[in-house]
LUMFI-48557 format. One record per residue (C-alpha): residue in three letters; chain; residue number from 0; x, y, z. Coordinates in Angstrom, 2 decimals, m for minus. Example, Ala and Ser with C-alpha at 12.3 -4.5 7.8 and 13.67 -1.06 7.14 Angstrom:
residu ALA&chaine A&num 0&u 12.30&v m4.50&w 7.80
residu SER&chaine A&num 1&u 13.67&v m1.06&w 7.14
END
This chain:
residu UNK&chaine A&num 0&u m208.81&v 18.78&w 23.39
residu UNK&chaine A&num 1&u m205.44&v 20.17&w 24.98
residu UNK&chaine A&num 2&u m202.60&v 19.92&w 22.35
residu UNK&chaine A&num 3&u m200.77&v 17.07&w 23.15
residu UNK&chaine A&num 4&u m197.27&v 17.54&w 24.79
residu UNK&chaine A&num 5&u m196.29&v 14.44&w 26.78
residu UNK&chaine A&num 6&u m194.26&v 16.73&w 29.74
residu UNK&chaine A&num 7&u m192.23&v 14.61&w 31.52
residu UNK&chaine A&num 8&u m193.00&v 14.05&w 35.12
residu UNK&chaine A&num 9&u m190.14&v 11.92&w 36.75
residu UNK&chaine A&num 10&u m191.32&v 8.85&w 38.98
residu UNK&chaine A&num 11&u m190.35&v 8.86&w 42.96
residu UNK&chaine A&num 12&u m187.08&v 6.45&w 44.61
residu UNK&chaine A&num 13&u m185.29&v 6.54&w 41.68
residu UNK&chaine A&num 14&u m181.85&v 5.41&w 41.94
residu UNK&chaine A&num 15&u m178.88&v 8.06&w 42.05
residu UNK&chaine A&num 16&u m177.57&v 8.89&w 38.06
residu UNK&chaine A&num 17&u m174.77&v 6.85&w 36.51
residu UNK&chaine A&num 18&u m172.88&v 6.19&w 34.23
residu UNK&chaine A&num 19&u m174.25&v 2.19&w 33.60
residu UNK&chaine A&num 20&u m177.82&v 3.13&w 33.94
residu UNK&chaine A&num 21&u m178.77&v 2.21&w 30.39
residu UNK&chaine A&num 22&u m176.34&v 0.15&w 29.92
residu UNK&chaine A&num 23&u m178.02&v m3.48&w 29.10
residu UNK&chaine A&num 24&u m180.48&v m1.42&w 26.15
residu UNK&chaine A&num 25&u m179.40&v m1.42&w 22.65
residu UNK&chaine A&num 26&u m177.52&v 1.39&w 20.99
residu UNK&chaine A&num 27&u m180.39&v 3.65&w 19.87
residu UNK&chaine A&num 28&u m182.74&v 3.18&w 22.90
residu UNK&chaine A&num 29&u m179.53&v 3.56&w 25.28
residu UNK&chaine A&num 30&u m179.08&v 6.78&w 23.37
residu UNK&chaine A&num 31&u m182.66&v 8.06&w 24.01
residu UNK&chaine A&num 32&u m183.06&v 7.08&w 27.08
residu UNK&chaine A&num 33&u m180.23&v 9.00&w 28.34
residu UNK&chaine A&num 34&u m181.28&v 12.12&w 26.65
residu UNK&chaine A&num 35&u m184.60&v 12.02&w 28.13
residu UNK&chaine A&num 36&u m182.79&v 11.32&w 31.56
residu UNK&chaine A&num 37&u m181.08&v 14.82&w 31.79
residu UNK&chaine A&num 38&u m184.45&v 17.00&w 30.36
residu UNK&chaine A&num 39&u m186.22&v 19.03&w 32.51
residu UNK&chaine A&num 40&u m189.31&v 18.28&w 34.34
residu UNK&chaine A&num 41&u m192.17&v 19.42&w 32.31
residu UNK&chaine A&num 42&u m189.82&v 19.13&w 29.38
residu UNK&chaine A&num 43&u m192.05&v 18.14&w 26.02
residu UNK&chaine A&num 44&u m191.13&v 14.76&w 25.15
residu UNK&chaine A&num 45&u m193.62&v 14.42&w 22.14
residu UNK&chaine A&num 46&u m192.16&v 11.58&w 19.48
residu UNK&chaine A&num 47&u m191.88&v 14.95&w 17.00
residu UNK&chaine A&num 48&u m190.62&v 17.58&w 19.81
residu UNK&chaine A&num 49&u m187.57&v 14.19&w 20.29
residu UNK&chaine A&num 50&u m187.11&v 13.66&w 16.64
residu UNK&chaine A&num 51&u m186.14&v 17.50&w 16.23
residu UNK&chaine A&num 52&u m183.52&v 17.39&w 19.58
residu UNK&chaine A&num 53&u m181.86&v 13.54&w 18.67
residu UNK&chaine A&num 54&u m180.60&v 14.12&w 14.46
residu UNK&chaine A&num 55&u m179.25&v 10.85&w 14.83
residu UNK&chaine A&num 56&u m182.83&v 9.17&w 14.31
residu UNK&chaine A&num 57&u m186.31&v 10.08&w 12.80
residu UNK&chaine A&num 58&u m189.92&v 10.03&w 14.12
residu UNK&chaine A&num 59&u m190.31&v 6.51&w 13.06
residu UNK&chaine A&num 60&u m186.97&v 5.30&w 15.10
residu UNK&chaine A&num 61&u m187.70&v 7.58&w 18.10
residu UNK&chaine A&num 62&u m191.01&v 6.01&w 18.42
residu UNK&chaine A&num 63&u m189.94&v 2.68&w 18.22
residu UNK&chaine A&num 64&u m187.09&v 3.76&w 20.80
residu UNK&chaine A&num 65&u m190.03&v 4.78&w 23.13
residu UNK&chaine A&num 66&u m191.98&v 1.53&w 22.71
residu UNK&chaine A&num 67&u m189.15&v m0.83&w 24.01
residu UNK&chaine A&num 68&u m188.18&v 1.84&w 27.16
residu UNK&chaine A&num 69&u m191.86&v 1.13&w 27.84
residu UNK&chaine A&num 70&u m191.67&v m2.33&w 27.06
residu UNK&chaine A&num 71&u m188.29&v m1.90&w 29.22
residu UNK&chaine A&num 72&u m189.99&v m0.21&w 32.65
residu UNK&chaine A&num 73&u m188.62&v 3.03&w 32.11
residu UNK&chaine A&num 74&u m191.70&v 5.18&w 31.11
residu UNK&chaine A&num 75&u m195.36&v 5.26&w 30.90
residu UNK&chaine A&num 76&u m197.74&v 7.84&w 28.63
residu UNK&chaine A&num 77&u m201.19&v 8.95&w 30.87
residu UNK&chaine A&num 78&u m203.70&v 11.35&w 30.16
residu UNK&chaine A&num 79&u m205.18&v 13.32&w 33.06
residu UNK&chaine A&num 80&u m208.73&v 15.13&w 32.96
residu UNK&chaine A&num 81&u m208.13&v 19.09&w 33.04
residu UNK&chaine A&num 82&u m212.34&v 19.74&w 33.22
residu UNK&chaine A&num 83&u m213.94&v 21.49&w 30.42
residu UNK&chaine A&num 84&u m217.15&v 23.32&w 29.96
residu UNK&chaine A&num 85&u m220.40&v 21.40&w 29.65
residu UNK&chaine A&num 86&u m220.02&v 18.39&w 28.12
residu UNK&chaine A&num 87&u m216.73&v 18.98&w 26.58
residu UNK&chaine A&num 88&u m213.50&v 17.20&w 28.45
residu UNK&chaine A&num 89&u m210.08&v 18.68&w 28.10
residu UNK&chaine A&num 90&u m207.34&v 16.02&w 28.86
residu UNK&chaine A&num 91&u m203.22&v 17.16&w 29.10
residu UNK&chaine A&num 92&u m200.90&v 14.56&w 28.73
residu UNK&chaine A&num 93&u m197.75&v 13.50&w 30.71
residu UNK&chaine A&num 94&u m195.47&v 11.19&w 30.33
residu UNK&chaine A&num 95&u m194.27&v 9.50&w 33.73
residu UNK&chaine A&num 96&u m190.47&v 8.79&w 33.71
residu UNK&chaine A&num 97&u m188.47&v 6.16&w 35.31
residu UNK&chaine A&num 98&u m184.16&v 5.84&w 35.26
residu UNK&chaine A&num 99&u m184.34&v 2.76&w 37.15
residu UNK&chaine A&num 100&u m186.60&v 0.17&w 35.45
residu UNK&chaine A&num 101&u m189.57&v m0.95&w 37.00
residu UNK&chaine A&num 102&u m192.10&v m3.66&w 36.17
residu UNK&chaine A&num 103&u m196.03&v m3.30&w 35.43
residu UNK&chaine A&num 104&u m197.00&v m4.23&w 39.31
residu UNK&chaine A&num 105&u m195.01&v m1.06&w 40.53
residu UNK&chaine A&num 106&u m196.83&v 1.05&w 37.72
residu UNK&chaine A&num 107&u m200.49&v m0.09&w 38.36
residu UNK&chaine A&num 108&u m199.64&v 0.61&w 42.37
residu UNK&chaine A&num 109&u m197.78&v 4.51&w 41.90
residu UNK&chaine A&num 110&u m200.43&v 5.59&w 39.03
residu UNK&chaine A&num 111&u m203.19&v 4.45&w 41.25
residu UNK&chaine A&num 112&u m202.06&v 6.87&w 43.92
residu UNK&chaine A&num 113&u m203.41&v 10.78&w 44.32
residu UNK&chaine A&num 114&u m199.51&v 11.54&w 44.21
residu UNK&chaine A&num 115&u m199.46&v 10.25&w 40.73
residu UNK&chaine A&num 116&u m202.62&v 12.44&w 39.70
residu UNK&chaine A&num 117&u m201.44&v 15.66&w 41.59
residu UNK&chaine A&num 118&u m198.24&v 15.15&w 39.08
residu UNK&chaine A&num 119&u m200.27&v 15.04&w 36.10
residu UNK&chaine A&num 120&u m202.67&v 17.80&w 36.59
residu UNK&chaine A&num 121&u m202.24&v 21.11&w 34.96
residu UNK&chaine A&num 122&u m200.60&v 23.64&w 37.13
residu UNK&chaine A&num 123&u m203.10&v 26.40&w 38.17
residu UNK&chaine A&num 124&u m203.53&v 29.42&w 36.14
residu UNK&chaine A&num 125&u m203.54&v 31.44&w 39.79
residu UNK&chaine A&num 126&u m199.76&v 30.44&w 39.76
residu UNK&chaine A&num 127&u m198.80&v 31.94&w 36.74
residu UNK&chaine A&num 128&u m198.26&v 35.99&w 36.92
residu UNK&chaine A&num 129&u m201.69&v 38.40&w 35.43
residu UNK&chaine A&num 130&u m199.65&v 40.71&w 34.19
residu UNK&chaine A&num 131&u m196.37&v 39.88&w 31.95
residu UNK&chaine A&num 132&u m193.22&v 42.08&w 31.39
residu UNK&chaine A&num 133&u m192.83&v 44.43&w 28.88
residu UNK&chaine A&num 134&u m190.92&v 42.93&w 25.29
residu UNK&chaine A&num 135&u m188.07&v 44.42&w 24.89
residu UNK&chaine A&num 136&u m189.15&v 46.62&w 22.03
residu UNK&chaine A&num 137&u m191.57&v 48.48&w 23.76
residu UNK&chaine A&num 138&u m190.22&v 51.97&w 24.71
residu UNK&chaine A&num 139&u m189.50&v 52.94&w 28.08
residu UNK&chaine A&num 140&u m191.65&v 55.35&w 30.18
residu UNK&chaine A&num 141&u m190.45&v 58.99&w 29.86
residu UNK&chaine A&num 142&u m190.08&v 60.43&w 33.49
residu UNK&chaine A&num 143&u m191.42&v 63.19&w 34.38
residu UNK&chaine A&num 144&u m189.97&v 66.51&w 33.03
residu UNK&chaine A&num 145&u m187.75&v 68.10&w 36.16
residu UNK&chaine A&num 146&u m189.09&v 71.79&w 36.67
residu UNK&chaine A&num 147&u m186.75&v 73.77&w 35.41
residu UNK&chaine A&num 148&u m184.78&v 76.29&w 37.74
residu UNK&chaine A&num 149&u m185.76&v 79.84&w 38.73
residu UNK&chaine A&num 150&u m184.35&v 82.73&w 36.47
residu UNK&chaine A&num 151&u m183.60&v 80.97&w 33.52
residu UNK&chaine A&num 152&u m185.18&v 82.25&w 30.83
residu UNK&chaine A&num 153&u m189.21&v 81.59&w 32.50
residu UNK&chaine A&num 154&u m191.32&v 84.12&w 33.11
residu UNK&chaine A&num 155&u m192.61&v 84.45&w 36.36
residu UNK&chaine A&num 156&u m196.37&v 84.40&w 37.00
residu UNK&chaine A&num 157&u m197.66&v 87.94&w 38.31
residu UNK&chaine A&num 158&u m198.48&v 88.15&w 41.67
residu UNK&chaine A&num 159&u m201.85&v 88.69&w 42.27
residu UNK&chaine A&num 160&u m203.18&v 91.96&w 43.38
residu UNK&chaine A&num 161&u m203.66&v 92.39&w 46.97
residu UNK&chaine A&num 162&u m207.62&v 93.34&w 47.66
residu UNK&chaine A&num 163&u m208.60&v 95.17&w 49.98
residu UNK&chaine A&num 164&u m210.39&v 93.67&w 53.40
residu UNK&chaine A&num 165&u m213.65&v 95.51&w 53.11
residu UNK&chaine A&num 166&u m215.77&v 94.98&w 56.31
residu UNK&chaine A&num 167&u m219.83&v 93.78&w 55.86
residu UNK&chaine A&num 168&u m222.78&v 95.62&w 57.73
residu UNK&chaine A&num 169&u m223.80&v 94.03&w 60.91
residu UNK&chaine A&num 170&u m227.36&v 92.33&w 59.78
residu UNK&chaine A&num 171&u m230.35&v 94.10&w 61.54
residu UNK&chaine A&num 172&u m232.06&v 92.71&w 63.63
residu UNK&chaine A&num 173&u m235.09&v 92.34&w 61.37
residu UNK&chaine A&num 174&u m232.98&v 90.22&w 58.69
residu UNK&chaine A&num 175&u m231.52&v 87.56&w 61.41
residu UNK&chaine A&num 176&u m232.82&v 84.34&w 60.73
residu UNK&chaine A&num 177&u m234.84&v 82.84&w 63.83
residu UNK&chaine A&num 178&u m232.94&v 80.81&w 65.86
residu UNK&chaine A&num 179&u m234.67&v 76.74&w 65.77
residu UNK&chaine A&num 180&u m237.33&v 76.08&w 68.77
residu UNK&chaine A&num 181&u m235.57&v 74.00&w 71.33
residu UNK&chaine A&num 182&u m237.27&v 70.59&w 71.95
residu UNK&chaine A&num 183&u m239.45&v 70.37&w 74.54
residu UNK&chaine A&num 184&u m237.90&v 69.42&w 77.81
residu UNK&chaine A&num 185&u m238.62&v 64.84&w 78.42
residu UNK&chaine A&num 186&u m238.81&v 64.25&w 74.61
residu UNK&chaine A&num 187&u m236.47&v 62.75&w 72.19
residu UNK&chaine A&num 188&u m236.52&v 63.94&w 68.89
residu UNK&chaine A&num 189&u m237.03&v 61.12&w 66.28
residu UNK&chaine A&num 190&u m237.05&v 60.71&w 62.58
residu UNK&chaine A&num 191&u m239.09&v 59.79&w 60.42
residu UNK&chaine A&num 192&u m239.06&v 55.85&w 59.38
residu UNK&chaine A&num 193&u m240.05&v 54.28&w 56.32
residu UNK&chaine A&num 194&u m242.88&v 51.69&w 57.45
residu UNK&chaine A&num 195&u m241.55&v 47.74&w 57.38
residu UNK&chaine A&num 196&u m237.87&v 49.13&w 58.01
residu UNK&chaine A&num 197&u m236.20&v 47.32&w 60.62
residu UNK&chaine A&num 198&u m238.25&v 44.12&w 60.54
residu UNK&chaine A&num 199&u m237.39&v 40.88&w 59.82
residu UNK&chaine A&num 200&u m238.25&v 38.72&w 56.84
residu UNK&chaine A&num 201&u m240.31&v 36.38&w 59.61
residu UNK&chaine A&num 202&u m242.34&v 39.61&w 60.54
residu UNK&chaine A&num 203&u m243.17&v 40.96&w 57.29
residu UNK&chaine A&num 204&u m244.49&v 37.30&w 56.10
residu UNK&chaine A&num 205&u m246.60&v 36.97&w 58.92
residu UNK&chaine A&num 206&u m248.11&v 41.03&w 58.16
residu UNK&chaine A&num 207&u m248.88&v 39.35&w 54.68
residu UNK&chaine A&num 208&u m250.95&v 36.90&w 55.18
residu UNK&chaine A&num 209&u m253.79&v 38.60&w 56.08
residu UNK&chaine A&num 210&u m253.49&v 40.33&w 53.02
residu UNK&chaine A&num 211&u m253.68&v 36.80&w 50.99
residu UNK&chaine A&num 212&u m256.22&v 35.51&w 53.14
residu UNK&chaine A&num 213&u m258.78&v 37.58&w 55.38
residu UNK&chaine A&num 214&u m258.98&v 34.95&w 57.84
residu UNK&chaine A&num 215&u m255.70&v 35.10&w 58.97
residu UNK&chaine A&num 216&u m255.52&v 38.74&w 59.40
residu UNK&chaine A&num 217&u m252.65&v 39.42&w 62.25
residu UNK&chaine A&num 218&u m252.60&v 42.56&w 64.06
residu UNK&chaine A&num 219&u m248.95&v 44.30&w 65.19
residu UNK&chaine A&num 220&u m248.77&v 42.50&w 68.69
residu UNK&chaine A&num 221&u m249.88&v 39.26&w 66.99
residu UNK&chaine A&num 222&u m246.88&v 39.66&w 64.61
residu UNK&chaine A&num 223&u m244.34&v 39.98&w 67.36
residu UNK&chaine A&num 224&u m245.52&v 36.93&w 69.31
residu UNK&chaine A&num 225&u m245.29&v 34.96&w 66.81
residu UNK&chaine A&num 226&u m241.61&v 36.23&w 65.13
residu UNK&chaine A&num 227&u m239.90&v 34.27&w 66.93
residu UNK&chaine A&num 228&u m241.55&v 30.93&w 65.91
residu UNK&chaine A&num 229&u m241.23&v 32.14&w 62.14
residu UNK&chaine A&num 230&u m237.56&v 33.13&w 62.32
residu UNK&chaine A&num 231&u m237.06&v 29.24&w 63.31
residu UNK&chaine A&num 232&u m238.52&v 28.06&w 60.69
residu UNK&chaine A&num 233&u m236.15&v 30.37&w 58.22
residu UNK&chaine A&num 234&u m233.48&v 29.52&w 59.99
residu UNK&chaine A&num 235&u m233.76&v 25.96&w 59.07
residu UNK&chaine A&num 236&u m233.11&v 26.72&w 55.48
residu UNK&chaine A&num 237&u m237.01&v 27.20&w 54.26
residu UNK&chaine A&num 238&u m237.63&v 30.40&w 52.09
residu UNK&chaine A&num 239&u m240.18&v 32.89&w 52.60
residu UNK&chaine A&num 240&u m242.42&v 31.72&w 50.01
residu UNK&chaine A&num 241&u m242.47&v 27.71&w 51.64
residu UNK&chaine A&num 242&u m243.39&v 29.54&w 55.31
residu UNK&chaine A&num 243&u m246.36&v 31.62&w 54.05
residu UNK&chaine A&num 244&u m247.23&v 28.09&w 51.60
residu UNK&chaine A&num 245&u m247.24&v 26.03&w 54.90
residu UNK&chaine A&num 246&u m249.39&v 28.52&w 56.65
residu UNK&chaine A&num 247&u m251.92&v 28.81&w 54.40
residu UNK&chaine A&num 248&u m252.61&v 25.51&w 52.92
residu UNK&chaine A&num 249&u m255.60&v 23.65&w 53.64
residu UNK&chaine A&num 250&u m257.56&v 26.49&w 55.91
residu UNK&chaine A&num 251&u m260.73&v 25.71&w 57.20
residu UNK&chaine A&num 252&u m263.74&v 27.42&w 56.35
residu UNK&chaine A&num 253&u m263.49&v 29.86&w 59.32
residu UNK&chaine A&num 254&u m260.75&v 30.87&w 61.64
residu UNK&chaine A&num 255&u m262.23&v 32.16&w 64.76
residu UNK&chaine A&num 256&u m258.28&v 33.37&w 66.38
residu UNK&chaine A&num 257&u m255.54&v 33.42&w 64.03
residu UNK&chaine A&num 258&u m253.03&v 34.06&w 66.42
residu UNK&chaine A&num 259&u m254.05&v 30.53&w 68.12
residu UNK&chaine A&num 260&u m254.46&v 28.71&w 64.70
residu UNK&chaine A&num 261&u m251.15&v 30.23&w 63.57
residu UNK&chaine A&num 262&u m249.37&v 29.35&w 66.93
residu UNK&chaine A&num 263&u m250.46&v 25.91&w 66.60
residu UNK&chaine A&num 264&u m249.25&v 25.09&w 63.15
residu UNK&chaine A&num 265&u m246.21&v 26.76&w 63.35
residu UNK&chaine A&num 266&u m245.45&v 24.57&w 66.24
residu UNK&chaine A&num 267&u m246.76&v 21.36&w 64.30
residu UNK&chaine A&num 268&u m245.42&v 21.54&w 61.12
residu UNK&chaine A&num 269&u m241.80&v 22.99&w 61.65
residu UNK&chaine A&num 270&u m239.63&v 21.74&w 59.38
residu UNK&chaine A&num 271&u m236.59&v 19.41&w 59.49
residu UNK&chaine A&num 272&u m232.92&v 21.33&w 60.12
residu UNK&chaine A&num 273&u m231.83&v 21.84&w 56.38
residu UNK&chaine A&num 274&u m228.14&v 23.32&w 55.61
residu UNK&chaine A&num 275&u m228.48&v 26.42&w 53.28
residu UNK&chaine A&num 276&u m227.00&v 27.05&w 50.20
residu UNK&chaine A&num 277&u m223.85&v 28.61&w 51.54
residu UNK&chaine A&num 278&u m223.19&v 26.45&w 53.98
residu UNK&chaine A&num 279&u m223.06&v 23.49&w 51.38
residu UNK&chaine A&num 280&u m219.67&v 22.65&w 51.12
residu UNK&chaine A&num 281&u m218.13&v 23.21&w 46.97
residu UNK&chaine A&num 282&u m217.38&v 19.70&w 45.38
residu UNK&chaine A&num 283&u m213.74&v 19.58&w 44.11
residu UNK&chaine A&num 284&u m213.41&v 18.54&w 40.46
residu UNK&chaine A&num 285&u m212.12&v 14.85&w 40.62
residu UNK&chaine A&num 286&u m209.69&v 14.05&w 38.19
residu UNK&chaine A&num 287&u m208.77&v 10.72&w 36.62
residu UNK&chaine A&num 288&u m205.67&v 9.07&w 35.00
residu UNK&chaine A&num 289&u m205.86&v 6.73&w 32.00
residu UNK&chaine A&num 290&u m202.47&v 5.21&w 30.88
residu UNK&chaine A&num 291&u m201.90&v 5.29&w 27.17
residu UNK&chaine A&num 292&u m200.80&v 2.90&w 24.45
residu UNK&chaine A&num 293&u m196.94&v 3.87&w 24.14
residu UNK&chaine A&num 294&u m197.30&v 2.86&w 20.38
residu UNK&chaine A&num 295&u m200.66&v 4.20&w 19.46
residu UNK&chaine A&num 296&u m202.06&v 6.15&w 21.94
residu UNK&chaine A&num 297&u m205.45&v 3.83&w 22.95
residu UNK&chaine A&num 298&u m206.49&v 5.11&w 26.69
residu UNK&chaine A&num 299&u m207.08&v 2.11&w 28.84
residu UNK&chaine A&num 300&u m206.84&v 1.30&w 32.44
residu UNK&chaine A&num 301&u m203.11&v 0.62&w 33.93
residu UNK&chaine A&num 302&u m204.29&v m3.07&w 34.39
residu UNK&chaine A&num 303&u m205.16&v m3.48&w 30.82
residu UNK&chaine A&num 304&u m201.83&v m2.49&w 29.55
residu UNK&chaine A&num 305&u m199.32&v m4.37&w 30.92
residu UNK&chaine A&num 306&u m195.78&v m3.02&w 29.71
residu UNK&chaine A&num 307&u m197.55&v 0.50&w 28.13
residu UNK&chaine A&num 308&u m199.12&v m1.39&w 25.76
residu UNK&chaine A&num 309&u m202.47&v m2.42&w 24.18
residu UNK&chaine A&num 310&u m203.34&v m5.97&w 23.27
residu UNK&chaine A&num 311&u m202.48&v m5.19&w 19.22
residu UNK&chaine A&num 312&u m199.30&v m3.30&w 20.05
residu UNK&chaine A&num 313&u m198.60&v m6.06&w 22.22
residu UNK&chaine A&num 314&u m198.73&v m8.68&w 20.01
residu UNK&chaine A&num 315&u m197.21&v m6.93&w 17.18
residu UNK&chaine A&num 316&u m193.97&v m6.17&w 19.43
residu UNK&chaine A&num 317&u m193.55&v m9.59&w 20.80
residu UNK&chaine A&num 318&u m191.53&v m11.61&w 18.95
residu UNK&chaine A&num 319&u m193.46&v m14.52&w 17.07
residu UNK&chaine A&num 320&u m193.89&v m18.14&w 18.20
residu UNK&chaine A&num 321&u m191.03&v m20.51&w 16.31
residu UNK&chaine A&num 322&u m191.25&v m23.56&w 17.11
residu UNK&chaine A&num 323&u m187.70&v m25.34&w 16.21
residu UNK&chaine A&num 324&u m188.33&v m28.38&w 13.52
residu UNK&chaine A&num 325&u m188.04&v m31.86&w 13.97
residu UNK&chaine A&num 326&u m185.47&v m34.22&w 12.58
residu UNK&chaine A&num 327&u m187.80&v m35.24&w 9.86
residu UNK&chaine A&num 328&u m187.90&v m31.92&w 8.36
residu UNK&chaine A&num 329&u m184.19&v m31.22&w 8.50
residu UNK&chaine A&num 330&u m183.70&v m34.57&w 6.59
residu UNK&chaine A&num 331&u m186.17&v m33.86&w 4.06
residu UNK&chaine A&num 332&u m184.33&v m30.62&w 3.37
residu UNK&chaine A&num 333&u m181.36&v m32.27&w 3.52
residu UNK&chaine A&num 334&u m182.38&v m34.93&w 0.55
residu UNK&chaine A&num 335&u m183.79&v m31.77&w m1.15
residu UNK&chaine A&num 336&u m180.82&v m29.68&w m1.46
residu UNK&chaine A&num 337&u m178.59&v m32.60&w m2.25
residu UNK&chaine A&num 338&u m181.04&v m33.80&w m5.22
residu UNK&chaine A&num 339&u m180.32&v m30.14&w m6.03
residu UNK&chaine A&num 340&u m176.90&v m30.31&w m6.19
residu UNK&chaine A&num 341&u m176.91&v m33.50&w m8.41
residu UNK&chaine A&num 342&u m179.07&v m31.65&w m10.95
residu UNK&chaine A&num 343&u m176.81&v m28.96&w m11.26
residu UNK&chaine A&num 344&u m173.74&v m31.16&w m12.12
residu UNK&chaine A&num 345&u m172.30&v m31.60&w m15.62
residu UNK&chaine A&num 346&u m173.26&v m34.69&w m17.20
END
């Protein structure tokens, strides 16, 4: 699993920066949520990467700061799917950022949306440089030395001596080599050809079957007429292997002309059009979004936590029932305290 960093990805048609933006929060979440306003996209907004930037509060307070800005409409955690190898899933984590507050129906919609995934996917490794600069420490490259000047204490390299032109014997006529036959006048001269080279993969499976079966034994002319029928057949995505299968299958006990009985079936039993294997077009990876618990990190759908939070956080956060009591109860108390107050006078 990715190590968890919560970069902040700011949400669209945000309102222009204020000074009252935060104004209606309380003291420490007014405080935090105007720090996180002013970081920088992609900035690491991890409850410990906060805590270390805010000295003013803890872990434990920025957390609780984060839970009522979610609670508040201001941000929302996700977790998008970065692939993985085999069966293992890598997931990076964002956290989607919001200076004007907005309620759970504008969430759900703008976290449903491919903008909202293209925001929280990893950035491509092809973006990022191959090679990195040098660190400082690392020594420069020496340049070349600069050849130093002439006279100044180098020795000059002899110059070498001059030999003389000495002039070779004409070769006698006996020791000329014989000059090549020229070709004979009409002809064109060839060379020589490995045998199959040239042919296509349609011809050369037709030339074997007669070598798999004798009854289907194809001469050279029989081989061209029926190349052209063969090459169809490859070209609707069948291999080799399938075309000589098809042709051989089921033969009766004697073929009396193989060119007809070939003719015939590869007319008959042509294949459907299949697309090859490069014309297949490459699935791109899908990626999802899951909105996360703001307090404890559960995954969930954005429908099944309404305000960035799970059913338990939820109901932890809310403040509880209380009922106000009825007049019976306050006069009951009442009597109770005053019977109190008798007890403790001096007799």
């Amino acid at each position: 699993m990715a190590k968890p960093g919560y970069g902040k990805r700011s949400a669209p048609d945000q309102r222009p920066r204020t000074r009252d933006d935060f104004a209606l929060l309380p003291t420490r979440e007014r405080y935090v949520a105007g720090f996180v306003d002013h970081l920088p996209e992609g900035a690491a907004m991890s409850v410990k990467q906060l805590a270390k930037q805010l000295p003013l509060y803890g872990q434990q307070a920025i957390s609780t700061a984060l839970t009522a800005l979610s609670v508040a409409g201001h941000l929302r955690r996700v977790r998008c799917s970065a692939g993985g190898a085999g069966d293992e899933m890598r997931w990076v984590f964002r956290t989607f950022w919001s200076r004007t507050a907005r309620d759970n129906e504008w969430w759900n919609t703008y976290l449903a949306t491919e903008k909202a995934v293209l925001a929280a996917a990893p950035v491509p490794s092809s973006s990022v440089p191959d090679t990195a600069p040098p660190p400082p420490w690392a020594p420069a490259e020496e340049p070349p030395p600069l050849p130093a000047p002439e006279g100044l204490g180098t020795e000059q390299a002899p110059e070498p001596t001059a030999v003389p032109h000495r002039r070779t014997p004409a070769q006698t006529p006996d020791t000329e080599p014989a000059p090549p036959s020229p070709p004979a006048p009409g002809t064109v001269p060839t060379t020589p050809r490995a045998p199959g080279a040239g042919r296509s993969p349609a011809y050369l499976a037709l030339a074997r079957l007669g070598r798999d079966d004798h009854r289907l034994t194809l001469s050279a002319d029989d081989c061209a007429a029926l190349e052209t029928q063969a090459t169809e057949w490859l070209a609707r995505g069948v291999s080799v292997d399938y075309l000589a299968h098809a042709l051989t299958a089921g033969l009766p006990a004697q073929v009396d002309s193989p060119l007809g009985f070939l003719r015939r079936r590869l007319t008959d039993k042509i294949p459907p059009q299949l697309p090859t294997d490069n014309a297949r077009p490459a699935a791109a990876p899908t990626r999802r979004l899951l909105m996360e618990c703001t307090d404890c990190g559960r995954p969930g759908r954005p429908e099944a936590l309404p305000d960035g939070l799970c059913r338990p956080c939820r109901a932890t956060h809310s403040p509880a029932d209380q009922t106000p009591p009825d007049s019976a109860e306050i006069a009951d108390v009442k009597a109770h305290m005053s019977n109190l107050r008798d007890l403790l006078k001096p007799v």
